[in-house]
C-alpha positions in Angstrom: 117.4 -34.0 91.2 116.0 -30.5 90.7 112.9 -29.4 91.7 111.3 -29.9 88.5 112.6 -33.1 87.9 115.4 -33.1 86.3 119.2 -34.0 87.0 121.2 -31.0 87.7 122.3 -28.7 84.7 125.8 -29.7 85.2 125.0 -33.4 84.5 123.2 -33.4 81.7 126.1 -31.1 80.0 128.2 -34.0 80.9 126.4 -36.6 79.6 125.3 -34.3 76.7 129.1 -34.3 75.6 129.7 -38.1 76.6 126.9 -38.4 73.9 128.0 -36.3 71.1 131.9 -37.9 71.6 130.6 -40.9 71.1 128.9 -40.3 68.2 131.9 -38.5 66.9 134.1 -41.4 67.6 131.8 -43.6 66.0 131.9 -42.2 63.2 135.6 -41.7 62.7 135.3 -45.6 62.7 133.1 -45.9 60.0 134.7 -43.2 58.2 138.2 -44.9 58.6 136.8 -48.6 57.7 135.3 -47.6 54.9 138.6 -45.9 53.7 140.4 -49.2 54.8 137.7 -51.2 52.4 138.5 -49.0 49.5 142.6 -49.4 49.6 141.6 -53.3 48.8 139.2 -52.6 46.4 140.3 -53.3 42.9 138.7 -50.1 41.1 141.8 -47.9 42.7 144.3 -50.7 41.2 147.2 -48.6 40.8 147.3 -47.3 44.5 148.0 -50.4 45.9 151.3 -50.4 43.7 154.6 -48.4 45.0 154.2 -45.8 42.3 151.5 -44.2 40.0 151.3 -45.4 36.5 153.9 -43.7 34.1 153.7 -40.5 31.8 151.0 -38.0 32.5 147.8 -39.3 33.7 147.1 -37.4 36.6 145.2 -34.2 35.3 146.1 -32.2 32.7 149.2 -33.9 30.6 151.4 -32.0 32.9 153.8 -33.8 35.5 153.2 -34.4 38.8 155.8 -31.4 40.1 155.6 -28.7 42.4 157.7 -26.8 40.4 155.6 -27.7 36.4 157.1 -28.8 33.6 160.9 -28.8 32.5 162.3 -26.7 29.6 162.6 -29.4 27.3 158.9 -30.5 27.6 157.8 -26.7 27.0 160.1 -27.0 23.9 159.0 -29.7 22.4 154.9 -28.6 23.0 155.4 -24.9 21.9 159.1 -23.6 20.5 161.9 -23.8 21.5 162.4 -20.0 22.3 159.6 -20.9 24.9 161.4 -23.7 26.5 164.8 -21.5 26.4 162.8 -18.8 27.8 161.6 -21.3 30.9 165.3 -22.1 31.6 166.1 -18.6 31.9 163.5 -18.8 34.6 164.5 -21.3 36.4 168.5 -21.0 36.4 169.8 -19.8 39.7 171.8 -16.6 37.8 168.9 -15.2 36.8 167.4 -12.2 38.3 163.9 -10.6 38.3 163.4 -7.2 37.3 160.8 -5.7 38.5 160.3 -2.7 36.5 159.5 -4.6 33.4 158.5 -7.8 35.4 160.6 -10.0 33.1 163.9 -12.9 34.5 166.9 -11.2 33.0 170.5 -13.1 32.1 173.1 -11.5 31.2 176.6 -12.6 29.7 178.8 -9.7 30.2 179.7 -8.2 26.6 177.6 -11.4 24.5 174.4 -10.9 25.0 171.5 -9.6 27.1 168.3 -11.8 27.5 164.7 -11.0 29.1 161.9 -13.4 29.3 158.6 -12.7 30.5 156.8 -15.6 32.1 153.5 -14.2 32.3 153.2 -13.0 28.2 155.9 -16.1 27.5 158.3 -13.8 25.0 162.0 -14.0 24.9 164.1 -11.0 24.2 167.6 -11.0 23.0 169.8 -8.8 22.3 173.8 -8.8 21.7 175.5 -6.7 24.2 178.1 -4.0 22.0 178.8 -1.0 24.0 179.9 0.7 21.3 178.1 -0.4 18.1 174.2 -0.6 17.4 172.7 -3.8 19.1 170.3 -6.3 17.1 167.5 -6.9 19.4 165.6 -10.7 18.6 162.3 -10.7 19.9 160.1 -14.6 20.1 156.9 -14.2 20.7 154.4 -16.6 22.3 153.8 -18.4 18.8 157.2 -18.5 18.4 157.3 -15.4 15.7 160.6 -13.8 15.6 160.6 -10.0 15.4 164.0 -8.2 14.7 165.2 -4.4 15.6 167.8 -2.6 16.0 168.6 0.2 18.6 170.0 2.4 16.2 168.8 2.4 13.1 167.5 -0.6 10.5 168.7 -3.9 11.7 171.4 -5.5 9.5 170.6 -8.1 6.7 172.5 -10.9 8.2 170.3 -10.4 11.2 167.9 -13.5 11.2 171.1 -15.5 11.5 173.3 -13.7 14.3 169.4 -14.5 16.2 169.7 -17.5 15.6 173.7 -17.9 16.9 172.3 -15.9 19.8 169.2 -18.4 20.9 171.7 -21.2 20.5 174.7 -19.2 22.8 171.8 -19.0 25.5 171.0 -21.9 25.4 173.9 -23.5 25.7 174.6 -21.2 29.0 171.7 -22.0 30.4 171.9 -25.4 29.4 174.9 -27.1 28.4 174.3 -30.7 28.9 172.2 -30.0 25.4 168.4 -30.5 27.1 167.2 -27.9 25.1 167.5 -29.5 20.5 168.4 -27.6 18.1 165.4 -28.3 16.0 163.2 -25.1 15.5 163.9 -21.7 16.3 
């Protein structure tokens, strides 16, 4: 005892933290009972199945993926220029420029594509060395816009777009993910 009364300083820190660990320990127990009472309580019915209920319920009609959504659901919820324009994002020979901050795919002498993933348009153009390009622009809606690099663009020029989207597509995805229903 001190002088005044009182254990020394050294022992009442002890028993101080002896005191505040048991607290803390007590109420890790209550904290994990209570968790182990709400794993058997029927309100949470599908965690004690093996897997989450099916589709997407889990927040915001995406599904549960680190990486979002495939091409083909993009595809089938926007255009299909979109979901063509996601693949191009994701495929492995794509490469980011960063000067126009777009993915870029090229096939050597076909074609030349850019998408933008953050103002979600696809640009295609064919890839003639020689000859005036036809440049196909889709815009977030889905709106085709067609130029030229030199000069007017040609009158069959909704259609070679068209030939184009599909040729991409089936580069970046051949096992046919991507339909052929609207441009």
């Amino acid at each position: 005892m001190s002088r005044f009364g009182y254990p020394p300083r050294k022992l009442r820190m002890k028993k101080r933290r002896m005191r505040d660990t048991s607290c803390l320990a007590a109420m890790i127990g209550v904290l994990l009972a209570a968790a182990g009472c709400s794993q058997t309580d029927k309100t949470m019915k599908w965690s004690d199945e093996a897997a989450p209920p099916s589709g997407f319920s889990f927040s915001n009609g995406m599904p549960p993926s680190s990486q979002g959504p495939s091409p083909a659901w993009y595809a089938a919820r926007y255009n299909r220029a979109r979901g063509i324009g996601e693949a191009v994002k994701q495929n492995r020979r794509s490469l980011w420029d960063n000067n126009t901050g777009t993915f870029v795919y090229d096939v050597g002498g076909v074609l030349y594509a850019q998408y933008h993933p953050w103002e979600h348009y696809l640009r295609i153009r064919t890839d003639n060395k020689e000859e005036s390009n036809t440049i196909c622009q889709w815009s977030e809606d889905g709106k085709l816009t067609i130029t030229a690099d030199n000069g007017p663009a040609p009158a069959d020029a909704e259609g070679t777009c068209k030939q184009l989207l599909d040729h991409l597509a089936n580069e970046i995805a051949p096992s046919g993910i991507l339909s052929h229903n609207s441009p």
